[in-house]
N, C-alpha and C positions, 0 to 999 in steps of 0.2 A: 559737175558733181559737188556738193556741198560739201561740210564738215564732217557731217554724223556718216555721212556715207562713204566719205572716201577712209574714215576711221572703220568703219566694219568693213568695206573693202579688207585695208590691211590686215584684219584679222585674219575674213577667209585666209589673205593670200598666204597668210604665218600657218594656219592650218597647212593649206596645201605645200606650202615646203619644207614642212614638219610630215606628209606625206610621200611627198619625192623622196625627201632624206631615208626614212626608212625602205622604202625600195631600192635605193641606191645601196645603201645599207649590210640588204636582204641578196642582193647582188653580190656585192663582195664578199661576204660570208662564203655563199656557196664557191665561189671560187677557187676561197683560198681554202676550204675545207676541201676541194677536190685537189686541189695541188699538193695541199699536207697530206692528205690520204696517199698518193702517189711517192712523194716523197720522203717520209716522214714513219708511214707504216702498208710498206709491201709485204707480200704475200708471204705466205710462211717457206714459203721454196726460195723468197728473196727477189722475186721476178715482181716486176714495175707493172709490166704487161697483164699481168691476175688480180692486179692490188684490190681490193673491195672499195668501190668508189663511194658506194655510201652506207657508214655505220652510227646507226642512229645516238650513239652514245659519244663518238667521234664529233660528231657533227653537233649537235650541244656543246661539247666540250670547244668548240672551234667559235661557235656563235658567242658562247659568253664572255669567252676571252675577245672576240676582233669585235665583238659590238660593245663587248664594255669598253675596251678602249676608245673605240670613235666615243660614242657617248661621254665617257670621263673626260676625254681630250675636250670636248665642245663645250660641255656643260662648263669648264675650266675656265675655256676661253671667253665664253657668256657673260661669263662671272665678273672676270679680268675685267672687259669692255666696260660693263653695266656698272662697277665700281668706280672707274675712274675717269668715266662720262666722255665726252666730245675731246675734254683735253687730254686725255690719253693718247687715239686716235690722232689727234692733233700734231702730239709731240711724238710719235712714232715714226711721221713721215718728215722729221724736223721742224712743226712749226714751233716761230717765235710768237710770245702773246704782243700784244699790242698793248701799250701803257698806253693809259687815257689822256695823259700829257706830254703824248710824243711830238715832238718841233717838225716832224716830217707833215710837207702839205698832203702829199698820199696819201700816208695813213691819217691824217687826219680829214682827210676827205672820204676816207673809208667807214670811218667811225662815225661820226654825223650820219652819213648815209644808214647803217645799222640802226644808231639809235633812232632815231626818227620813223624806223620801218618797225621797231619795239614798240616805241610809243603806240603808235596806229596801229596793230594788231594785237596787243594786251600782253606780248610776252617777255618775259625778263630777258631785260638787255644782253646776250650773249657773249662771251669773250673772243674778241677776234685775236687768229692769229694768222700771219704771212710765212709762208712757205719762200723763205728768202733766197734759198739755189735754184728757186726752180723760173726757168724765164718763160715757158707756158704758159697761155692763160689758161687758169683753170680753178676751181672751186670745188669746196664740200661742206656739208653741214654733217655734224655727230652725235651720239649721246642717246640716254635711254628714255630719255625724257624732255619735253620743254624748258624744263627746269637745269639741267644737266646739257644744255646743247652751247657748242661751238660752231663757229662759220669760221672756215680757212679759208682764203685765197691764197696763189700764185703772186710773186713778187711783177710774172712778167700781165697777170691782172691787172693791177695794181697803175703800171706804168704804160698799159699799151690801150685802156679800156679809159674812154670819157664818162662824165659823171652819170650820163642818164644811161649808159650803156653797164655800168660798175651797178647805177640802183637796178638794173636788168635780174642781173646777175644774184645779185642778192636777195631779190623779192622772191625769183627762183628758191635758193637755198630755203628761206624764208618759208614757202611752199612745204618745201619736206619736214620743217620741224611741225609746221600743223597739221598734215595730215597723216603724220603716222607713220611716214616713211623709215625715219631714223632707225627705231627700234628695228624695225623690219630687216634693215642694213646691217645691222650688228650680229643680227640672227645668222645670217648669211654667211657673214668671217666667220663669226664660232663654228658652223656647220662645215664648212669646208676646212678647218681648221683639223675638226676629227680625223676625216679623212685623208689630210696630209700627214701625221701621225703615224700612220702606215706606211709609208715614206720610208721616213725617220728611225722609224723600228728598222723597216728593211734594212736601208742602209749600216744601222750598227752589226746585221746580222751578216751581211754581207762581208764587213772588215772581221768581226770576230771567225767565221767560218774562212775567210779567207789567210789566218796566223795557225788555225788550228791544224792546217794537215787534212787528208782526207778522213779520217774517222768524224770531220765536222764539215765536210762537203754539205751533204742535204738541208745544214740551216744556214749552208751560203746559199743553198739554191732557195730555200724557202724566204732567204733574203730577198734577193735575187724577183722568186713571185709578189712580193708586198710593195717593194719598188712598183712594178710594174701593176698591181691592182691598184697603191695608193696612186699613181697616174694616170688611171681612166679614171676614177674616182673622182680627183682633180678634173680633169674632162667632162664627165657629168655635171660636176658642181659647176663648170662654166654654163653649161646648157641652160642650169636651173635661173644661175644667177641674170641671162640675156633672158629668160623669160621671164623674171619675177622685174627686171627694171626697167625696161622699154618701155611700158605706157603706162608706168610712172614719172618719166623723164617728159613727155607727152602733157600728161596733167601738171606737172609743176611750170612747165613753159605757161600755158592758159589760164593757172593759176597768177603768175609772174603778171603778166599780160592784164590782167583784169583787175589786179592791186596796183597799178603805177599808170593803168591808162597809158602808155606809154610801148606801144609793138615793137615801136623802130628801136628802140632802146635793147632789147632783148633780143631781137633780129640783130643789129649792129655788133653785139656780140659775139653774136654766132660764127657771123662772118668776117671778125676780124679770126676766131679763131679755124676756119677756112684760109685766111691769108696767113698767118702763123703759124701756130700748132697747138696743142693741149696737151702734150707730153710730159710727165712727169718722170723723173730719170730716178729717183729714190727706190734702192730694192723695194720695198714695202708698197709701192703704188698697184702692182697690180690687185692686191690684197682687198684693196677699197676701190677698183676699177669701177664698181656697181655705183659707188655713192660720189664719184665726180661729175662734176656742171659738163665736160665734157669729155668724149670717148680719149682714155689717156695714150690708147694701142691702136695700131690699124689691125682688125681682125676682122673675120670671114661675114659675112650674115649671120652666119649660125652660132658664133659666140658673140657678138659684139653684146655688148651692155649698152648701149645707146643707139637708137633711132641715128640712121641716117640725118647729114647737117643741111642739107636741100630739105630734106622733108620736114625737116622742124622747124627750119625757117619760112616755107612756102604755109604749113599753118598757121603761123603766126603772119605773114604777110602775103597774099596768093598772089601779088603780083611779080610774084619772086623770081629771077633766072637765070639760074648757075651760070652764067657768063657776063651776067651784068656787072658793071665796077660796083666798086664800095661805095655808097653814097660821100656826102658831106656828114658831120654831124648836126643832127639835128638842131633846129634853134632850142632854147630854152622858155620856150612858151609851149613846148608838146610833154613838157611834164604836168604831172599830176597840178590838176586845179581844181581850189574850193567851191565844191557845188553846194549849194543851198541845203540847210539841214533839211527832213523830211520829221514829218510828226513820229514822235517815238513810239510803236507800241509793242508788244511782248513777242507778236511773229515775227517784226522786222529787228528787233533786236537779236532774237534767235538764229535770224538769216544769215546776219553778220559772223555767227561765231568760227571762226577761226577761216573766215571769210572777210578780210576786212578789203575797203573800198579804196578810189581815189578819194576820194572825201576823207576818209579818217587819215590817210596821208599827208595831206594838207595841212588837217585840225591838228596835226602834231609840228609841222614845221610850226605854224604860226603858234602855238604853244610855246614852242622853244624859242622863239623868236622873244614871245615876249617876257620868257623868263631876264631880272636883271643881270646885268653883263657878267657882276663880280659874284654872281650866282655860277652861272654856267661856267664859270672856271675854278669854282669850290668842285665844281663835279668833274674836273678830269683828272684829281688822283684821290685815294682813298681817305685819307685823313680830312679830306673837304667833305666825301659823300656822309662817311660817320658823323660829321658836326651836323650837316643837314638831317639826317635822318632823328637822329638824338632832339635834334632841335625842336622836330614836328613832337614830339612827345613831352615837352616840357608844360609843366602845368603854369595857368594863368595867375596863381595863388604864388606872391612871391618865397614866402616861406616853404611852403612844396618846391617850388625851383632852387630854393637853396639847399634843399637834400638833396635834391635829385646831381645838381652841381658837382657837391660831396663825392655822390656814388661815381660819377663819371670821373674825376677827378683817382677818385683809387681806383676804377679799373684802368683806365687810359690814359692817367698824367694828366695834369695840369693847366697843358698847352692846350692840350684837345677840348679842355671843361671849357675854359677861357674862350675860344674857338666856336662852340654849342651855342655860347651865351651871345657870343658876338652873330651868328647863323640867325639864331633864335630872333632878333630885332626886325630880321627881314621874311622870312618865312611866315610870324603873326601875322604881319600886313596883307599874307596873297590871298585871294582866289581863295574858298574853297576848292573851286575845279582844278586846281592846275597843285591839288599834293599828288595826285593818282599821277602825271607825267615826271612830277619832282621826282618821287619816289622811282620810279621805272628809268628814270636815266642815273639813279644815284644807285641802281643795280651793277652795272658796267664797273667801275672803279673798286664797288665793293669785292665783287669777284675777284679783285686782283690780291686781295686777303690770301691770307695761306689758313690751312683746316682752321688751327688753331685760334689765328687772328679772329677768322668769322664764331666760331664755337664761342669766344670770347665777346664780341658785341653783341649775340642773340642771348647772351645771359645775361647782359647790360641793358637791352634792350625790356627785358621781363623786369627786371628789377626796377627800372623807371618808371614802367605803366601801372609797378605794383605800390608805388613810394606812398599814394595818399591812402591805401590800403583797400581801394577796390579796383576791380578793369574795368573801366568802358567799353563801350561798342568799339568807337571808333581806335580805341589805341588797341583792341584785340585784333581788328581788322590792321594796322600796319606792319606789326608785327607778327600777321599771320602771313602778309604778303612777303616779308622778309626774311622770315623762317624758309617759307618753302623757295626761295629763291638761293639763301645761301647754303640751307641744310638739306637737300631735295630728296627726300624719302626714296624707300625702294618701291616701283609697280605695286599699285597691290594685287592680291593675288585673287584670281577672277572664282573663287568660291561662290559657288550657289548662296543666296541669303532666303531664309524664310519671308515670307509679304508681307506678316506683321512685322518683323524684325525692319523690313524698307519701309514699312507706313509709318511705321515711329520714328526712324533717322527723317523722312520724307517730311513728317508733322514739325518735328524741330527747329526743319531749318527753316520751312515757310511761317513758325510764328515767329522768328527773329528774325527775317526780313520783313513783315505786317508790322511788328512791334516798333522797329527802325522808324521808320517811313511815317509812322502817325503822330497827333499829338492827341487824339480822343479815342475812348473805345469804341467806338461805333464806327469808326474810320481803321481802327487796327481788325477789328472782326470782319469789315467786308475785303479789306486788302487776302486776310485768312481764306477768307470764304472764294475770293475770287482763285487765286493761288490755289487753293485745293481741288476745283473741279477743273483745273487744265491737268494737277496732276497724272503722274503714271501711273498710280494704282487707286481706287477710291476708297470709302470709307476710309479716310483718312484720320477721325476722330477730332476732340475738339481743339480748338486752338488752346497753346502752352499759355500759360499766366506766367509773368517776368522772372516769376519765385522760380518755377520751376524749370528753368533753364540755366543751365550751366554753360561755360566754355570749353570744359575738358570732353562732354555729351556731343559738344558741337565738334569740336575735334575727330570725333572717333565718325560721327554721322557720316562730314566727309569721306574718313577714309573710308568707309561701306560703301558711299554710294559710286567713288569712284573708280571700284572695279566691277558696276553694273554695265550691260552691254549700254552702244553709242546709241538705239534707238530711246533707249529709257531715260538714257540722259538727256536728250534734247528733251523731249517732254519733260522734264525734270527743270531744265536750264526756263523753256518757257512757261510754267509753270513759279520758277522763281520771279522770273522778268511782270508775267499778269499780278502779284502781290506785290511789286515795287511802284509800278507804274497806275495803279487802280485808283488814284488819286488823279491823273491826270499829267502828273509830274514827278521829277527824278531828283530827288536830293542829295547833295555831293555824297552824304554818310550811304546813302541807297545805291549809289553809284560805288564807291567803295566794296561796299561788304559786296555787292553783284561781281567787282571784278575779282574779290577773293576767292570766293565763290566755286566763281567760274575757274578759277586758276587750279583751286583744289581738286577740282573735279576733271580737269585736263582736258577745259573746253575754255580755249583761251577768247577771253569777250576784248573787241576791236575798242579803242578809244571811242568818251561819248561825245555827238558832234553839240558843237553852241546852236 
């Protein structure tokens, strides 16, 4: 299953447990509306036995109250998640985040592994954190968005799992942050969230009614019944949650599998956690039982959340059988190797999206590899990634750079200007190709920023690319990649748009990709031209002239088009890709603004191969 489809997968599947839920719902309702009728208002003789079991003014009255709560309870909870991303989640079941200059070889064998799996599949470096009570192996990835996602592991991960076994595990998580999964997972807590609410009412009814005397028996009893509906309820919502995760757990292993080249890796996992356990002892784990690398509880068939660990492992390797020992580990020749780049074009760049290879795994090690040494250790705590980042935005003009100096200097001190200027000497020197991997591992550190910290360098960051008093492409493009990594918008909301309203965001963006990429007219009009008849809708109208393009237009374009369905955006995605590449070739600035792009639009584009 590729990108766009295992993304409209998850939609249905959000539909259909937006569907269970309200049956489950409509369930309880009548329940407790027949139990209150009973309890609550018998007959006029007083007798239980004549009560009128269904009054249709009763029964409204009972739906708006126990459906608005489940719904207030969940939307609450929705809420809660969707604000405070992966690391909420995160720090609820105790994790610690991971400093990017932590002395531990684990974790720092942790981290490299993430970043390198960033690099190669286009998405901002994620914050890990370790689950440090818990001696389990076991994983989760969170958050409402790519942009907003964590990867936890298990401390006893960490320390019982070898390296190609540990990249297993992560490609895995990896897995669910691109196809959609996440959001799906959160849906699920908030949902069952409502219904345990019901619970919780009971229960206070239960102790109130149980101080009051008999004149308040009936709302001990009617405690008493919400106890007992909010716990099939509960029961139900396990049913939903083993059928909404099971063969998603399925596709992220073969996901895993097909990004690292690497089976045994992911299999060896499996079955170290066959020889140990996956167990999380945290109240809170059953909560997110849906969204761990492995089953946390032994439970029945008919609840478990995860596929059997024979069967997961016999797909990933079919020579597999439950009584065989644990291999050796693997040599380090069965990870991922650099295959040969393949000629770029707009299908096969499409293919990759959020589908990335062994090959782009690779192209990121040796990337990293060859970033300079005293480079790659500016990037493991935040005050190096800001000098780096700062750095890439300083102008060639030294008088420009000594405003710009200035401005950093009063937002950040002195040390840090000092720092930029010293960054800046080595950064001029690289690679165009290698600021797209700079950038994406000087993500990691940055996130270790607190709201403000970050809120505070994306205003520093506008006021640098504004200093000579115009924006470039390219300083709109790093600062768009860094905005939406530190400041990561909410979903947008999937509102119908008019087709002229998408032909005109649609026209925009393909003339500032045409426009990029050329250095003649005749060469920016067929890049337009070609760009437009892949498009997803035609008549697209004529290509923008430079005047008539703004960045705040581009701005808003994104956010339209990225709440259009996943079929539209692939056409969309290749569509931008046939106008970059209609040349023949990929310029780092065309490489760029494609992976903003693609970011904006929440189709994350894999690293480009050399």
């Amino acid at each position: 299953m590729d990108f766009f489809a295992a993304q409209d997968h998850a939609r249905r599947q959000s539909r259909l447990l937006v569907l269970w839920f309200a049956l489950a719902v409509v369930l309880i309702i009548v329940v407790v509306h027949a139990g209150a009728a009973l309890l609550l208002f018998p007959a006029e003789d007083g007798s239980v036995a004549t009560a009128p079991l269904f009054d249709p003014a009763q029964f409204l009255a009972t739906a708006a109250v126990v459906g608005g709560v489940i719904l207030l309870a969940s939307l609450y909870r929705i809420a809660r998640l969707a604000a405070g991303g992966g690391e909420a989640v995160a720090r609820a079941l105790g994790g610690r985040p991971l400093a990017r200059a932590t002395p531990d070889p684990l974790e720092r064998r942790l981290l490299n592994i993430v970043d390198e799996m960033a690099v190669a599949s286009g998405l901002p470096a994620p914050p890990v954190y370790v689950l440090d009570a818990e001696p389990g192996i076991n994983a989760f990835a969170a958050g409402a968005r790519p942009q907003q996602a964590v990867v936890a592991l298990t401390r006893g991960a960490l320390e019982k799992l070898d390296r190609d076994q540990l990249q297993g595990v992560v490609a895995h998580e990896f897995s669910h942050i691109l196809n959609g999964d996440m959001r799906l997972n959160l849906r699920l807590i908030g949902l069952l969230h409502g219904i345990l609410v019901l619970s919780l009412i009971g229960r206070v009814l239960l102790r109130g009614g149980g101080r009051g005397g008999k004149s308040r028996s009936p709302f001990a009893l009617l405690g008493l019944l919400l106890v007992a509906v909010g716990h099939i309820g509960v029961l139900c919502g396990q049913l939903i949650k083993a059928a909404v995760s099971r063969q998603r757990e399925f596709l992220a292993d073969a996901a895993a599998v097909q990004f690292t080249r690497n089976p045994a890796g992911l299999a060896g996992a499996l079955r170290r956690i066959a020889g140990h356990d996956a167990n999380i002892g945290h109240p809170r784990a059953e909560e997110v039982s849906h969204m761990l690398f492995g089953a946390s509880a032994r439970l029945s068939a008919l609840f478990a959340t995860h596929p059997p660990l024979a069967e997961r492992i016999r797909r990933i390797d079919p020579r597999f059988l439950p009584d065989h020992p644990l291999p050796a580990t693997p040599p380090a020749s069965t990870t991922a190797a650099a295959s040969a780049p393949t000629a770029e074009t707009a299908a096969a760049f499409t293919a990759t999206i959020g589908q990335p290879q062994p090959a782009h795994l690779a192209q990121a090690q040796i990337r990293i590899a060859r970033l300079d040494e005293a480079l790659r250790q500016s990037l493991h705590e935040p005050s190096g990634a800001q000098a780096i980042c700062l750095a890439l935005l300083l102008d060639r003009d030294p008088g420009i750079r000594q405003r710009q100096r200035q401005k950093i200097a009063a937002a950040l001190g002195d040390p840090l200007a000092s720092r930029t200027e010293l960054e800046y000497s080595t950064v001029a020197t690289l690679d165009p190709g290698m600021r797209l991997p700079l950038i994406e591992l000087a993500l990691g550190p940055l996130r270790e920023l607190d709201r403000a910290g970050r809120e505070r360098f994306i205003a520093l960051l506008d006021a640098l690319a504004d200093t000579d008093g115009w924006l470039a492409l390219g300083e709109y493009v790093l600062v768009r990649l860094l905005r939406d990594a530190l400041q990561p918008r909410a979903p947008a909301p999937s509102l119908a748009a008019s087709p002229a309203e998408l032909r005109r965001h649609t026209a925009l963006l393909l003339s500032v990709i045409a426009i990029a990429g050329q250095h003649d007219a005749a060469g920016t009009r067929a890049a337009y031209a070609r760009g437009a008849a892949a498009a997803p809708l035609d008549a697209l109208g004529p290509l923008l002239e430079a005047g008539e393009i703004s960045f705040p237009a581009l701005d808003r374009a994104f956010t339209r088009l990225a709440a259009t369905a996943p079929p539209f955006r692939r056409r969309l995605v290749q569509a931008m890709a046939e106008a970059a590449i209609e040349d023949g070739q990929l310029a780092p600035i065309e490489a760029e603004l494609l992976r903003a792009a693609c970011e904006a639009l929440d189709c994350p584009a894999p690293l480009r191969l050399d």
